[in-house]
C-alpha positions as a printed NumPy array, in Angstrom:
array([[ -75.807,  -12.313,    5.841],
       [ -76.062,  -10.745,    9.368],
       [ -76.544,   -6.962,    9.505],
       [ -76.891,   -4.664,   12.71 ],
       [ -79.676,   -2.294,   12.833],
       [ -78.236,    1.198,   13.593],
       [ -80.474,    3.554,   15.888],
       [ -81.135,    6.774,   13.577],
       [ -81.328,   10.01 ,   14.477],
       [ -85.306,   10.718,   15.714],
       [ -84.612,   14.109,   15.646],
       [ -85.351,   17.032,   17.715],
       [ -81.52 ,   16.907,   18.886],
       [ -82.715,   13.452,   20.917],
       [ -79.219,   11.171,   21.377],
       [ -81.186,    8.493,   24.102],
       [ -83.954,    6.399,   24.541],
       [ -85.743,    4.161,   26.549],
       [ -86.296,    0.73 ,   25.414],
       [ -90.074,    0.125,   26.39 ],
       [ -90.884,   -3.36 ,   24.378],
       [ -89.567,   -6.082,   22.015],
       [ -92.381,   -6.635,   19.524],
       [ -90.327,   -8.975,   18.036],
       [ -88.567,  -12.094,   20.175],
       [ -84.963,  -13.403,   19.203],
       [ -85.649,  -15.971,   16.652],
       [ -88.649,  -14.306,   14.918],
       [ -89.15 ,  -14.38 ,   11.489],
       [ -89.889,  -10.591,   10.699],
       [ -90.84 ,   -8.906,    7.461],
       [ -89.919,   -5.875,    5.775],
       [ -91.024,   -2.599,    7.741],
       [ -92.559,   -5.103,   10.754],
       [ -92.704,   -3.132,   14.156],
       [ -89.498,   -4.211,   16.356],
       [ -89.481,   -2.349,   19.689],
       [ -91.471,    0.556,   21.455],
       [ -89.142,    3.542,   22.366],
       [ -89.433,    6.341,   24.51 ],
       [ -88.183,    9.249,   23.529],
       [ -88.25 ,   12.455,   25.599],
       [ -91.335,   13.639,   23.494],
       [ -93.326,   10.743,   22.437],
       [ -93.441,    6.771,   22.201],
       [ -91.702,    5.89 ,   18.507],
       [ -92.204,    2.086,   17.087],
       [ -88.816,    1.186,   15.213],
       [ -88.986,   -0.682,   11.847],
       [ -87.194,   -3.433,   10.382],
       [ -85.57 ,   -2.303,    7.151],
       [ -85.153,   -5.99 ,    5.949],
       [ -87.067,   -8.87 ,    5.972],
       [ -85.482,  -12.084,    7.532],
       [ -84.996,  -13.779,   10.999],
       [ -84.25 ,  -11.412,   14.293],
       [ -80.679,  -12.993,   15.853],
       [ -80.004,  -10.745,   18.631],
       [ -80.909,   -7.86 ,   21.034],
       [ -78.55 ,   -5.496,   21.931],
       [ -80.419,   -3.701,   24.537],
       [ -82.872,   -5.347,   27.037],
       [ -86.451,   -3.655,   28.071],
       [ -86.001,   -0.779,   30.417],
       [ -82.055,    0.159,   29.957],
       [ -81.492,    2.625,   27.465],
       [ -80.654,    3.   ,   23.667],
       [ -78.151,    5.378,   22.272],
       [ -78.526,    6.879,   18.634],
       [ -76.154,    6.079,   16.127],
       [ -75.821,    2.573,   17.874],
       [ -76.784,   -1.177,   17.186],
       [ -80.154,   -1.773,   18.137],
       [ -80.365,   -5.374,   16.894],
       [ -78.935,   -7.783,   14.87 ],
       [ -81.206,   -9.248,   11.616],
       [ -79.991,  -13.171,    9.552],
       [ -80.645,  -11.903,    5.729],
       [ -80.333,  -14.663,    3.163],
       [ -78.906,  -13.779,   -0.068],
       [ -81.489,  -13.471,   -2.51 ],
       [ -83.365,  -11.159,    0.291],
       [ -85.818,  -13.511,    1.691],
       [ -85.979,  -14.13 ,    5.656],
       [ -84.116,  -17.587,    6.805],
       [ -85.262,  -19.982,    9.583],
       [ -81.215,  -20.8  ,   10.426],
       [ -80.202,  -18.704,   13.15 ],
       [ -76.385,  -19.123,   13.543],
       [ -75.529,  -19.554,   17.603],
       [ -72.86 ,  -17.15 ,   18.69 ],
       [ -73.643,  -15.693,   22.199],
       [ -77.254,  -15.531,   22.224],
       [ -79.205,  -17.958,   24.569],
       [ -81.974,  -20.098,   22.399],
       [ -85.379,  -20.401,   24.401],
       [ -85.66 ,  -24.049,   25.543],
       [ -89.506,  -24.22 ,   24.99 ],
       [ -89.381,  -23.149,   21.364],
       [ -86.232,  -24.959,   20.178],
       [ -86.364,  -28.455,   18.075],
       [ -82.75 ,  -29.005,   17.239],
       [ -79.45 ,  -27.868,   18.787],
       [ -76.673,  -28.196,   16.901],
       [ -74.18 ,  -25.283,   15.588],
       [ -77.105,  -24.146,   14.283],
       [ -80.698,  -24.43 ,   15.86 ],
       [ -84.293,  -23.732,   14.221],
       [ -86.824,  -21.218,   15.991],
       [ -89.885,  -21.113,   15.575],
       [ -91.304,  -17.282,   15.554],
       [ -93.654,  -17.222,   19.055],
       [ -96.806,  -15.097,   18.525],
       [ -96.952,  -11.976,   21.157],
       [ -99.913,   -9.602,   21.653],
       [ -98.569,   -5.672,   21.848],
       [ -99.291,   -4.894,   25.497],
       [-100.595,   -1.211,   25.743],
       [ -98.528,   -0.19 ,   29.296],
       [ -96.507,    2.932,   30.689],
       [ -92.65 ,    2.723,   31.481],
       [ -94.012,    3.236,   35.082],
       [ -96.244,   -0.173,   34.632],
       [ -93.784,   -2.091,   32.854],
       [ -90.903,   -1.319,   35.582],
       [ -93.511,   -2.947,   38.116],
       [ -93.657,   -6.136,   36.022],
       [ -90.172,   -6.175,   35.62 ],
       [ -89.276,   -5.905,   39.638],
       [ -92.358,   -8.71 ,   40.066],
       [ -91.321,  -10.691,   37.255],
       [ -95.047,  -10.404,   35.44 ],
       [ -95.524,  -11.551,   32.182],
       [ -97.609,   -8.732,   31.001],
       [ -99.206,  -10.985,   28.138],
       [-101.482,  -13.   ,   30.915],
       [-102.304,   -9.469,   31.993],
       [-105.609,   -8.14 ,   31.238],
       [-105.973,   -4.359,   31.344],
       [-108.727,   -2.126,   32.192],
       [-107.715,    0.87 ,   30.522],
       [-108.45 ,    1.766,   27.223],
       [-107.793,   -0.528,   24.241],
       [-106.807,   -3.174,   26.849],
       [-104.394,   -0.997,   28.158],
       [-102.428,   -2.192,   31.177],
       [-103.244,    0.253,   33.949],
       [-100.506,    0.741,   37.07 ],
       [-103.513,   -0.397,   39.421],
       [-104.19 ,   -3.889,   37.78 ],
       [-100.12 ,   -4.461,   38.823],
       [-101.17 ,   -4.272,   41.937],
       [-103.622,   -5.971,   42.381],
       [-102.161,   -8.817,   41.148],
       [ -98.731,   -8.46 ,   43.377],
       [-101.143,   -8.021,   46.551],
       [-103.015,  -11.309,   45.325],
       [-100.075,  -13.198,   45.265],
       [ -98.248,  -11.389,   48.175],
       [ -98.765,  -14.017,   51.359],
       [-100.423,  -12.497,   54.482],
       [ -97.56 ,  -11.923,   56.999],
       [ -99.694,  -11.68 ,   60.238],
       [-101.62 ,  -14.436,   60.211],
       [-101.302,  -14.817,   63.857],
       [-103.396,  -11.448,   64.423],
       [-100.797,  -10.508,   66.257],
       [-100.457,   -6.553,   66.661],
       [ -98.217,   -4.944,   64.283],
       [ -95.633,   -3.212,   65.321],
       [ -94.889,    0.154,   63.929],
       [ -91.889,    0.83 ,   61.376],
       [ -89.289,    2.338,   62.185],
       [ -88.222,    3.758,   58.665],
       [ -91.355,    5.448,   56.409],
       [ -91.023,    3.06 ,   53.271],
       [ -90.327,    5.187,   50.048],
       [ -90.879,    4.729,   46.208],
       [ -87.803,    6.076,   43.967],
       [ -89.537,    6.711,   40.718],
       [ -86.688,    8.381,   38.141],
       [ -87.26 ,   11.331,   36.315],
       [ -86.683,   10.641,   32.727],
       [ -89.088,   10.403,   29.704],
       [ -92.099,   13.059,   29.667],
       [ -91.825,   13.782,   33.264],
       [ -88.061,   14.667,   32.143],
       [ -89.074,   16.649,   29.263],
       [ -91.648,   18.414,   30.918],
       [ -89.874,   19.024,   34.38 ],
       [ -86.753,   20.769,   31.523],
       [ -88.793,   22.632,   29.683],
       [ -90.872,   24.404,   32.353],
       [ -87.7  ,   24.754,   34.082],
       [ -86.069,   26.694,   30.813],
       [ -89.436,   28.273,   30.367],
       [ -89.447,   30.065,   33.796],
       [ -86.154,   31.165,   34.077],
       [ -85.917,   32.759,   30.351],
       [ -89.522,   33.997,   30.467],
       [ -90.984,   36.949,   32.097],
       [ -94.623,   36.182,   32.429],
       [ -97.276,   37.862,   33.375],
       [-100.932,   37.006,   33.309],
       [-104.062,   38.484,   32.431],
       [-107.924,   36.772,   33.318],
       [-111.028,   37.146,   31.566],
       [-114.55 ,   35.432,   31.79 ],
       [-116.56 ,   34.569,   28.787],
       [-120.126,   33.537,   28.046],
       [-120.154,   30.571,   25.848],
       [-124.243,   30.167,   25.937],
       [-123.884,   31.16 ,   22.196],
       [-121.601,   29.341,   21.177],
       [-122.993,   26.037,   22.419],
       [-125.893,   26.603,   21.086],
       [-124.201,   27.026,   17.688],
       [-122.541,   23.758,   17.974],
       [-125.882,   21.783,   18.93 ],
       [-127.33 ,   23.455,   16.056],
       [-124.361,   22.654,   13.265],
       [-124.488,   19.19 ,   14.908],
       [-128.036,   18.531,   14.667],
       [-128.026,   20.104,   10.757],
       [-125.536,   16.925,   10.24 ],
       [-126.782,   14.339,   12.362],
       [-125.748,   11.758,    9.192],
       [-122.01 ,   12.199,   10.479],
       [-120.537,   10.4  ,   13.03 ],
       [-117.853,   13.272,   13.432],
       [-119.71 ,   15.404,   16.213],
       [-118.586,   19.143,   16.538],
       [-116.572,   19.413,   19.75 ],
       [-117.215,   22.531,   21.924],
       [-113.106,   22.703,   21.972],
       [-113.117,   22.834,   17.953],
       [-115.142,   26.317,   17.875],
       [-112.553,   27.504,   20.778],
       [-109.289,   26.96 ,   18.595],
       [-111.037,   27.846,   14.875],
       [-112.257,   31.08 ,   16.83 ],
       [-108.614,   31.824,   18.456],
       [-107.454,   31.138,   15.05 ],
       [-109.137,   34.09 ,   13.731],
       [-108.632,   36.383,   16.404],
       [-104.755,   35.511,   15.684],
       [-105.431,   36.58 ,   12.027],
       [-105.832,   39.966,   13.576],
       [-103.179,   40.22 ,   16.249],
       [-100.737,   38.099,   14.596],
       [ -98.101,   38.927,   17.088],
       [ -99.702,   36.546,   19.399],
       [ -98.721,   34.026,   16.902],
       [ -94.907,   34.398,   17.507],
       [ -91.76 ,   32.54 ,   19.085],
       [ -88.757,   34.143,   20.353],
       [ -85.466,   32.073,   19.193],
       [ -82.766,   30.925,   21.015],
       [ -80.533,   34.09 ,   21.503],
       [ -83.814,   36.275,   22.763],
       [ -82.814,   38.608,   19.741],
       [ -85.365,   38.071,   17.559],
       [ -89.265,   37.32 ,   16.893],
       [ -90.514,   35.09 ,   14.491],
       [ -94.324,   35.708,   12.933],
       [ -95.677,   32.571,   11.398],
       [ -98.173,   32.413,    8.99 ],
       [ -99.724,   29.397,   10.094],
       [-101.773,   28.763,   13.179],
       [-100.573,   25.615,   14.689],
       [-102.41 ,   25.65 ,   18.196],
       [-101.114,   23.288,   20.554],
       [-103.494,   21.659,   23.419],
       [-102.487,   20.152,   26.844],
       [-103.175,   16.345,   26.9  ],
       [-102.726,   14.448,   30.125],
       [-101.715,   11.563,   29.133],
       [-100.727,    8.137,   30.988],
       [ -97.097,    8.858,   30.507],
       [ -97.523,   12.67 ,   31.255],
       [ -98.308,   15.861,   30.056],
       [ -97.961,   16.297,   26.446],
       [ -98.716,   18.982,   23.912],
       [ -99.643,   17.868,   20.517],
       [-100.559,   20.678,   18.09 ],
       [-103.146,   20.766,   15.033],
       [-101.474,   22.006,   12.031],
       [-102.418,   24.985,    9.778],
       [-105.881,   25.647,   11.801],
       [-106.316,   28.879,    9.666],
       [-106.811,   26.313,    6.913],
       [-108.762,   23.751,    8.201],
       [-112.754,   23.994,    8.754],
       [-114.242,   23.419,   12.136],
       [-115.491,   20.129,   11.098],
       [-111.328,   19.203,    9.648],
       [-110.389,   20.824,   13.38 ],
       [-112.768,   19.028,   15.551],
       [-111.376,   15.504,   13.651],
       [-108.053,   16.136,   14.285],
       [-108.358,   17.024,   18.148],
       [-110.409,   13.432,   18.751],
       [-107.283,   11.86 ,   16.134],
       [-104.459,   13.506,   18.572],
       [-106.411,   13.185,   22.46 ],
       [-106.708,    9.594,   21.435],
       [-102.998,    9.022,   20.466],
       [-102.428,   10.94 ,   23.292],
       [-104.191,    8.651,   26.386],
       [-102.708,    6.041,   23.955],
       [ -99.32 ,    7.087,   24.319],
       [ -98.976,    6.97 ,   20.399],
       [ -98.327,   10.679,   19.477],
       [ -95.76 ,   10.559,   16.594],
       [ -92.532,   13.395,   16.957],
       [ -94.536,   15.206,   13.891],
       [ -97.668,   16.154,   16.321],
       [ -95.797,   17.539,   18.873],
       [ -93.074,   19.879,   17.226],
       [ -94.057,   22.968,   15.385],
       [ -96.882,   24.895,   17.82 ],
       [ -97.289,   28.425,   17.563],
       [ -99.823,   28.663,   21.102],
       [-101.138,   26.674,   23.33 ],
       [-104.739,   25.764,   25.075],
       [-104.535,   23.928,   28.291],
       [-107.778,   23.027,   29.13 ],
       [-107.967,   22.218,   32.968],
       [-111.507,   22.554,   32.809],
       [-111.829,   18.886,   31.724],
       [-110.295,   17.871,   34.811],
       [-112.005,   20.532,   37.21 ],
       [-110.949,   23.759,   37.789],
       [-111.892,   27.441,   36.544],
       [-108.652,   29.836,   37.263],
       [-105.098,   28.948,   36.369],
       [-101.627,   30.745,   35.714],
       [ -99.841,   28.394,   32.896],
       [ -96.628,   28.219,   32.08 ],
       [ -95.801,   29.914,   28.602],
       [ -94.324,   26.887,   26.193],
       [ -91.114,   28.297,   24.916],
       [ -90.289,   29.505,   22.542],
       [ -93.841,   30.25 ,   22.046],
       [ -94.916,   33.64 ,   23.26 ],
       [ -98.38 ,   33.014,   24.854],
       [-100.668,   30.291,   26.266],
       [-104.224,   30.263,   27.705],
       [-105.972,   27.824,   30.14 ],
       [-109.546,   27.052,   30.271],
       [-111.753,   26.663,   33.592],
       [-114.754,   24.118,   33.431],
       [-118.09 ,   25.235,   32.549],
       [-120.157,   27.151,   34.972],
       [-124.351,   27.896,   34.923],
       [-123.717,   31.051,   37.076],
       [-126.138,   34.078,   36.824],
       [-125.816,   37.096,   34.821],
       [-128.235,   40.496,   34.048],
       [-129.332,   40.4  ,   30.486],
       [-130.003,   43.297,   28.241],
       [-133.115,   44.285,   30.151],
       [-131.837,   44.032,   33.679],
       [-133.165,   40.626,   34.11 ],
       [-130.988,   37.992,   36.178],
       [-130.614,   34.785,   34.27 ],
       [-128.79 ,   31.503,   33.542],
       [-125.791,   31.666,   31.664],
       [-122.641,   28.951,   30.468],
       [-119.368,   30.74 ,   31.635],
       [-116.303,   29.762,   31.466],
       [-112.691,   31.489,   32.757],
       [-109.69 ,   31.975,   30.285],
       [-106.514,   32.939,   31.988],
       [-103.777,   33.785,   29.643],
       [ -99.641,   33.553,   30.569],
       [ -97.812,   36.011,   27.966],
       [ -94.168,   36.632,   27.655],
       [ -93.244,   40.136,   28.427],
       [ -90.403,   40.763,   25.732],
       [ -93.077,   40.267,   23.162],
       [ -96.726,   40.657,   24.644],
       [ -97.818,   43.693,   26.892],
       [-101.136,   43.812,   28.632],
       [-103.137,   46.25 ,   26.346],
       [-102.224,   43.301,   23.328],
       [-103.163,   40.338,   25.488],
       [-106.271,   42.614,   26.809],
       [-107.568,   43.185,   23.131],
       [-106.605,   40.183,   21.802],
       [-109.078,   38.383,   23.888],
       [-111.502,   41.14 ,   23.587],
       [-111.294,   39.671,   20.172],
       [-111.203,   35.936,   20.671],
       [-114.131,   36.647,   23.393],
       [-116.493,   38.419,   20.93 ],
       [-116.45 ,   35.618,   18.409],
       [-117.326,   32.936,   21.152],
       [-120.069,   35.197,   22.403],
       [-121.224,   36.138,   18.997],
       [-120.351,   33.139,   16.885],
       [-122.129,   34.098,   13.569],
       [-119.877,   37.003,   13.136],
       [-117.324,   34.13 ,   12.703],
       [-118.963,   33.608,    9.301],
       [-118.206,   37.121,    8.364],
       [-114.055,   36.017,    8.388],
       [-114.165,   32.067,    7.657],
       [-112.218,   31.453,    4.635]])
């Protein structure tokens, strides 16, 4: 029995998607719940499922064009009593020559084993064009990922010298030009900061804080459980801390819906931060941090950063935030003005870590770890004299982070 895999609904109102990667070949034998193909959504790279066990007869959509929801996907042979079948019936599928030992009006396949190539759209487009298996590829990037510069350096290794002569070149007359599409992240992103300011009106407000205390408590909590090989992140006391100055301001911890008519106060914290990933800039967000210890919080920021650079974030992590960190610092940086991430209400960015010096208590000039947060808040919801004392708050638990015990539930 043949039966067409219909693309479900992924959710978040999502009707397309890009086709990244066939796990699965025409003529594999898959199992029940195997991984078939990579798709990118506008919000995250999703691995679709066989719901069947049996033998894979067709694709209806090749690598790179896109998929529509609600439409086949591909086509699975199911034998009657369930089990997968090695008899692939030929209707207008092409068999692959290497892999087929009989040809009749039916011919046997037998399933090819494929590595899962870790690669961008952007990377896979270039081996597409260049007609590059990426299988013989070996990447540099993390987890053997596939990185847009080992392309090219095997296309200019196999590109033939055309001035061999040494001949002088003559200039171009046109200024050669890369079309890259805007669709995926980039498309998501370039939409939503688009919607956000147009519908927004921000305004920002700056503050420096001195984080010499608070990285001193996480050496010390670190070195008290030097047994674990979960270390306590630096970022983990920033978003437990801004968890509990929320707990006090809760209005910070708001979205405006759709119609602009209405606020909605959430319980839970679920604070979003900025990852740069390879296919763009994401925001996954940590769930229920007013729940979680620092030890549960620093866990799941190392779980989502590395699905992030990985390009694995599931839909879950990235729907649902309340605020956001963006921490430029990372990358370099001190001062920025983010862009509020509607329908949230608020979002602050974090400069890099600075020894600058300071007067102490006694008048004396000394060393001391700064760092700049510069907060975007929407004005419908936020005024200054909220932000202002807000991170009065935030900033006197960073500075002073044993009074954090004094509120940790």
């Amino acid at each position: 029995m043949k039966e067409d895999f219909i693309l479900p609904d992924i959710g978040e109102g999502i009707v397309e998607c890009e086709l990244v990667e066939w796990l699965a070949q025409e003529g594999d034998t898959i199992e029940e719940d195997q991984a078939i193909a990579d798709v990118q959504t506008d919000k995250a790279l999703v691995q679709i499922p066989a719901k069947h066990a049996g033998v894979l007869v067709k694709h209806y959509v090749k690598e790179g064009e896109i998929a529509k929801v609600h439409a086949p996907l591909f086509q699975i042979e199911i034998s009657s009593d369930g089990a997968a079948t090695s008899e692939v019936i030929v209707e207008t599928i092409e068999a692959k020559p290497s892999k087929v030992t009989e040809v009749t009006q039916s011919i046997k396949v037998e399933p090819t084993s494929r590595r899962q190539v870790l690669a961008t759209p952007a990377v896979r487009r270039i081996a597409r064009e260049q007609k590059i298996d990426l299988n013989d590829v070996s990447g540099t990037g993390p987890n053997g990922r596939v990185l847009k510069e080992d392309m090219l350096n095997i296309v200019n290794d196999t590109v033939p010298s055309s001035n061999v002569s040494g001949a002088p070149l003559k200039a171009s007359s046109e200024n050669s030009m890369e079309v890259i599409p805007i669709k995926g992240i980039r498309a998501l992103m370039a939409k939503q900061m688009l919607h956000s300011v147009s519908t927004i009106p921000h305004f920002t407000f700056a503050e420096e804080v001195d984080i010499t205390a608070a990285n001193e408590f996480r050496k010390t909590l670190n070195k008290l459980n030097e047994e674990s090989e979960q270390k306590l992140t630096l970022m983990a006391i920033l978003v437990k801390s801004l968890s509990l100055a929320l707990s006090q301001y809760p209005i910070v911890n708001s979205q405006v819906n759709e119609a602009g008519d209405e606020i909605h106060q959430f319980a839970d914290h679920n604070i979003g931060m900025a990852v740069d990933s390879p296919m763009g800039l994401m925001v996954p967000n940590i769930k229920a941090v007013n729940r979680l210890s620092l030890a549960e919080i620093s866990q799941e920021i190392k779980r989502l950063t590395q699905a992030g650079r990985a390009g694995r974030l599931s839909p879950a992590d990235l729907k649902g935030g309340t605020v956001t960190i963006s921490n430029i610092g990372s990358i370099g940086g001190t001062i920025t003005t983010p862009i509020v991430n509607a329908p949230e209400v608020a979002i602050v960015g974090i400069g890099r870590i600075q020894s600058l010096p300071r007067f102490n208590s006694a008048g004396e000039v000394v060393a001391r770890e700064i760092i700049q947060t510069s907060w975007s808040g929407d004005h419908r919801v936020l005024d200054g004299g909220t932000i202002a004392r807000f991170s009065n708050c935030w900033k006197s638990y960073l500075e002073t982070p044993m009074s954090m015990m004094l509120t940790l539930k």
